[in-house]
C-alpha positions, 0 to 999 in steps of 0.5 A, spaced: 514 513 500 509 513 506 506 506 506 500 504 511 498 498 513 490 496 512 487 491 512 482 491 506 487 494 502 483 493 496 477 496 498 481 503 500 485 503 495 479 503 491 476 508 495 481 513 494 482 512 486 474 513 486 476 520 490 482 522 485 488 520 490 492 515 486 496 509 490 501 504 489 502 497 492 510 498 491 512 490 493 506 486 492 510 479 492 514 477 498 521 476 496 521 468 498 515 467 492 518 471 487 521 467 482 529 470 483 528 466 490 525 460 487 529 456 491 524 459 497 518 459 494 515 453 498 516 456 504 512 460 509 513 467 512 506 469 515 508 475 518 512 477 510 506 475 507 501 478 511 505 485 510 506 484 502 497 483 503 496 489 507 501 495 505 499 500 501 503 507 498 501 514 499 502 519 496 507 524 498 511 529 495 514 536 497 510 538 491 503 537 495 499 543 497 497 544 505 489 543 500 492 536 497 495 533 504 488 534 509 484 531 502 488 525 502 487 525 510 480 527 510 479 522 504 482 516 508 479 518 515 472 517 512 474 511 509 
């Protein structure tokens, strides 16, 4: 996984399916909210939460041609 941190996460993420580069929100749920946790799940953990919030996964692979990798970083640069 190569997991990046943005902000306005579903706008970007938007933004690359538009330009054909798929992401994944691999962990969308903090651990202490998801319901094997229950016993948690009043609890506050801002700095979880805001991560779970703001962390997107790229696209990577050894498969990736030089082409693919410098259209993924031009595409997240002109974002």
């Amino acid at each position: 996984m190569f997991v990046i941190q943005a902000e306005n996460r579903s706008e970007l993420q938007d933004y690359l399916a538009q330009n054909n580069i798929q992401t994944l929100i691999h962990y969308p749920i903090p651990p202490h909210k998801q319901e094997a946790y229950s016993e948690y799940n009043h609890l506050n953990f801002p700095l979880t939460e805001q991560l779970h919030n703001t962390v997107l996964s790229l696209p990577i692979s050894p498969v990736l041609s030089d082409e693919e990798v410098s259209k993924i970083i031009i595409t997240i640069n002109n974002f």
